[in-house]
N, C-alpha and C positions, 0 to 999 in steps of 0.2 A: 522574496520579500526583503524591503531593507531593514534595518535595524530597530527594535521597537521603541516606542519611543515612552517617556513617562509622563506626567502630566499632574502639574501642581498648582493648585488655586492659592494665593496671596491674598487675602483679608477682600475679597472680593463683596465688590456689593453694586446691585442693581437697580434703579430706580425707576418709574413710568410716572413721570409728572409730580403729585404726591405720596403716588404709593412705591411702598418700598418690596420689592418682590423679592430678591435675593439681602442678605445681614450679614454680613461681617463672613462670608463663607471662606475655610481655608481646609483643603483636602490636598492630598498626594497620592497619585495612584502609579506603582511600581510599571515600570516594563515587563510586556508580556502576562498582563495578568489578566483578567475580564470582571471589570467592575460591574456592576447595575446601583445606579439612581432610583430606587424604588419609594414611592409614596402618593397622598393620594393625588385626586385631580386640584390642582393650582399650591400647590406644595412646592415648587420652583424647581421642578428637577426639568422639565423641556428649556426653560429660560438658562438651567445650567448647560446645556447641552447645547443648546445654541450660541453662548458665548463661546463654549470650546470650540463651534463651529465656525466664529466667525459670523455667522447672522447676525447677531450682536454686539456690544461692546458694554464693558461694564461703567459702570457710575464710577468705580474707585478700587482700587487694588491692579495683581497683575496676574497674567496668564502665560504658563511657562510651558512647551512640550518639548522635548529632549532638551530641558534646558536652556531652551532659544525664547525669550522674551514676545508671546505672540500679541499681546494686549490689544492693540489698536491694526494688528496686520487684517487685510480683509481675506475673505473667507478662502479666495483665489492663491494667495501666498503664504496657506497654510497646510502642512504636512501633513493632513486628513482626509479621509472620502466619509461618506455618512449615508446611510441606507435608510431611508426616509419610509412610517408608515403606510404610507400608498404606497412604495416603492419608486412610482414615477418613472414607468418605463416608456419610452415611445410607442406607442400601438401598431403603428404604420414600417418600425422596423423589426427583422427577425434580433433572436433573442443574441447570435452570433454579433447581429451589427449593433444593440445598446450593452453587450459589454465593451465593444473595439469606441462606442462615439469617443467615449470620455482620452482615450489615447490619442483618438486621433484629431481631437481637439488640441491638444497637448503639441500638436508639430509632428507625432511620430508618422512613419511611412505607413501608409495602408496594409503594405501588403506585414511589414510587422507588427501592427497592430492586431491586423487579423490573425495570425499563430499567438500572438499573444491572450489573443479573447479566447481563442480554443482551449487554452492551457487552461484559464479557467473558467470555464463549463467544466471541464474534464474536473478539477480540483471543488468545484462543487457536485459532482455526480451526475452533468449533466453534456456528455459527451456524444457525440452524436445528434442535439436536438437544436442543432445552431440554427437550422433552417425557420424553425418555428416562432411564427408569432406570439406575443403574449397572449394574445386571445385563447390561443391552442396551445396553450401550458394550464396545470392548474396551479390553484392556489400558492401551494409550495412549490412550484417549480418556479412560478412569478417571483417569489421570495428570492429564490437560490441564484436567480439571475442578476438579481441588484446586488448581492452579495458579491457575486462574483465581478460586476461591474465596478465594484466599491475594491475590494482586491485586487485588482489587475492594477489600479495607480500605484501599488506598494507603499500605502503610505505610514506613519510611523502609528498614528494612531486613527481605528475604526469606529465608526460613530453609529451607534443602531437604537431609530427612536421610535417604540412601540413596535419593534418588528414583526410581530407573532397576531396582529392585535383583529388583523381581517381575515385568521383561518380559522378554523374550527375546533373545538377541543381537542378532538384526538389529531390532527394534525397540528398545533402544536406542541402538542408532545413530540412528536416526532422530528420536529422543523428544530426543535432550541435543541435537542440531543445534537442533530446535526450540527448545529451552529457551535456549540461547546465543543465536538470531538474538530473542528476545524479550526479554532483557536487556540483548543492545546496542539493538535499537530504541529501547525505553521508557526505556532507561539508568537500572536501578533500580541499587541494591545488593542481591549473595545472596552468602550464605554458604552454600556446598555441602560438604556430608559424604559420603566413598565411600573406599572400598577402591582402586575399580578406576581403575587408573593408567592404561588408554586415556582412560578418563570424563575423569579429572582433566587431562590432556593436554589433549583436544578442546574444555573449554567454559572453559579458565580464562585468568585476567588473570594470576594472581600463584597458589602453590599451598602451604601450607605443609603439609608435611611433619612427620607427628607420630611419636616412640618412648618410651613407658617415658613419658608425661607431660610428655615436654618437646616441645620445635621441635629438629630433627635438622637440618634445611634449608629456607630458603623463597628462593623469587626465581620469575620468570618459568618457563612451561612448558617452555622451550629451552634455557633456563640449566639446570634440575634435572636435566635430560636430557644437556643436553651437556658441564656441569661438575662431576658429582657430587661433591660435601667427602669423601664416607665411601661402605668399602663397603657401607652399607647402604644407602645413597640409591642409589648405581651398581647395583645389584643389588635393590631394590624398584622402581625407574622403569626395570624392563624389566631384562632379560637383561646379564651384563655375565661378562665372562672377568677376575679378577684377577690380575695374575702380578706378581713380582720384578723390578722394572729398578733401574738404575743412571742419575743426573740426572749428567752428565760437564758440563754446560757451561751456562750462562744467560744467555743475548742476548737483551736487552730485554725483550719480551714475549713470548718462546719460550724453552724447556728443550729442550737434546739428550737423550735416552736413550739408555740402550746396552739389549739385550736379546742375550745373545751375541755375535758379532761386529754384529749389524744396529744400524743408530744411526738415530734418527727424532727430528723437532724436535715437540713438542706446545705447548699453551699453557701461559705461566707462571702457577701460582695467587700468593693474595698473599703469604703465608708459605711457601718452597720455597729451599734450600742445596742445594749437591752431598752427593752419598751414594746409599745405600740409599733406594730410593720403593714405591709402590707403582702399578701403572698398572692403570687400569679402559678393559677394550677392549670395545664392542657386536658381537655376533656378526656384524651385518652390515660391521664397518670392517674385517675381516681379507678379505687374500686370499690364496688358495691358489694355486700353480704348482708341476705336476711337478719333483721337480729332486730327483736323488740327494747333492747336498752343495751347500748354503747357508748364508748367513751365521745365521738363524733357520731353522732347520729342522722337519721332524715327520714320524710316519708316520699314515696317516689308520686309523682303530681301526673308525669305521662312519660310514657315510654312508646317506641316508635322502631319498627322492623324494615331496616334498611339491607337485606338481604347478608352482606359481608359483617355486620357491624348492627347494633345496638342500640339509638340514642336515648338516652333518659333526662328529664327533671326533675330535678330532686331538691324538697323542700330541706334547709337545715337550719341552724340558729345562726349561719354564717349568713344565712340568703340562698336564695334560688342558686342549685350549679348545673351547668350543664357536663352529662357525660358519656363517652364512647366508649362500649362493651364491645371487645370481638366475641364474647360467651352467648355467641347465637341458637347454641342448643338449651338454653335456658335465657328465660323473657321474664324476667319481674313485670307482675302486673301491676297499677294505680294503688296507689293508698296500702303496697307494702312497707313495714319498717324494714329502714337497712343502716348496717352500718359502713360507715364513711373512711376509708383508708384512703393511701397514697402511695405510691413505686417510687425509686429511688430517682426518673429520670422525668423533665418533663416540669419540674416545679422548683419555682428562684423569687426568692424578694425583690420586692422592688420598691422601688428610693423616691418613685412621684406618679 
């Protein structure tokens, strides 16, 4: 592989006539790391992907990958391969000859193009099946081949848009674990595009988060999760209960809240005064306990026996919350009182 490359949007912005799809976008993405663009549909993150690809060109700013000003290069004199959601293999060739076309497009010699395309198959797990048509691969192996047709150019940065998006649940799980232990090994640079905020979760370094054309939020997998800025980060990175507290107190780096009589310390964000907040709770950070009068209280509305796990509604004075019990050896029934706690992880203010 050659050297990875980084990759940094300058005040980028995209137009289609009057509308404005991408706004003032400015991100940097380190060498060797595996980004994901995740958000929902028409969120601008393919339109981002495409300008890095070259499909496009932006309305205004610049596009930089190892530093080399790509702005207005077309997609042909740009340091990238990109594995496309259909993958877009030739049908009519085995899987040996659509990793070698793109080499031997390039000028190289057939016959080193061909050891080259072997080398990867083999670096994607797929040695031996050079013969084979895409037809007679399945799903994930059709994946593993554009992959690997996408890798053999060595290029500085890898481009994968919805890749996961035509297999099936348990294959990809299996498919993105693949894909993550072959970006840390080789330690390229990808920029990953997806919807699905498990994907995004399981294979990323860093994840930014797109709405409306802009960055909504970016940082680490843990952080988006565990610190959401807004409810919409807290409630698109998974299930999230929003309710009414009150911030009574600030020591150090922890906020008391009040929630009825119940008072709980959370983390401080970096702009936060006493008042009016608002708090994003994950369905699994709430506990339930019988109890006819609590400090939080509730009656439960419906609960629901999902074999591993729990789910309940539970009416309170905050509003409806939604929450996940693993105490599958006990099932609160409808219209018991309970009282309403919170665990230390799993729950962060949020600022809009």
């Amino acid at each position: 592989m050659n050297t990875p490359g980084s990759v940094v949007f300058q005040n980028i912005r995209k137009t289609f006539g009057a509308f404005t799809a991408i706004h003032d976008l400015s991100i940097t993405i380190k060498p060797g790391t595996l980004v994901t663009l995740l958000g929902p549909s028409g969120c601008g993150k393919t339109t981002t992907l495409r300008m890095l690809a070259g499909l496009e060109h932006p309305s205004a700013g610049r596009i930089l990958i190892g530093g080399k000003d790509v702005t207005m290069l077309p997609a042909n004199e740009r340091d990238v391969s990109m594995v496309f959601q259909s993958y877009a293999l030739f049908p009519h060739m085995s899987a040996l000859q659509n990793v070698a076309y793109g080499l031997e497009s390039s000028g190289m010699k057939l016959k080193e193009a061909r050891e080259r395309a072997e080398e990867g198959l083999q670096l994607v797990g797929l040695a031996g099946m050079g013969d084979r048509l895409p037809a007679e691969l399945s799903g994930g192996q059709q994946q593993r081949v554009a992959v690997a047709r996408a890798l053999v150019l060595e290029p500085q940065v890898l481009l994968l848009d919805e890749p996961l998006s035509n297999l099936d649940a348990r294959l990809r799980r299996r498919v993105r674990t693949e894909i993550r232990e072959l970006q840390q090994r080789l330690g390229f640079t990808a920029v990953y595009v997806t919807h699905d905020q498990d994907e995004a979760l399981a294979v990323s370094d860093h994840i930014i988060v797109m709405k409306d054309g802009r960055v909504a939020q970016e940082g680490a997998p843990r952080q988006l999760y565990e610190a959401p800025a807004s409810s919409f980060i807290a409630d698109f990175m998974g299930e999230a209960n929003v309710m009414s507290c009150q911030v009574i107190a600030i020591e150090g780096e922890e906020a008391m809240i009040r929630l009825g009589s119940l008072t709980h310390k959370v983390p401080k964000r970096d702009v936060m005064q006493a008042g009016e907040a608002k708090l994003a709770v994950r369905p699994n950070a709430i506990t339930l306990e019988p109890a006819a009068d609590a400090p939080f209280g509730g009656v439960i509305s419906h609960a629901a026996y999902l074999g591993d796990h729990v789910e309940y509604e539970v009416e309170t004075e905050a509003g409806r919350i939604f929450v996940v019990d693993q105490a599958v050896d006990r099932i609160l029934p409808s219209t018991t009182p309970v009282s309403v706690g919170f665990k230390q992880r799993g729950i962060a203010i949020i600022t809009n």
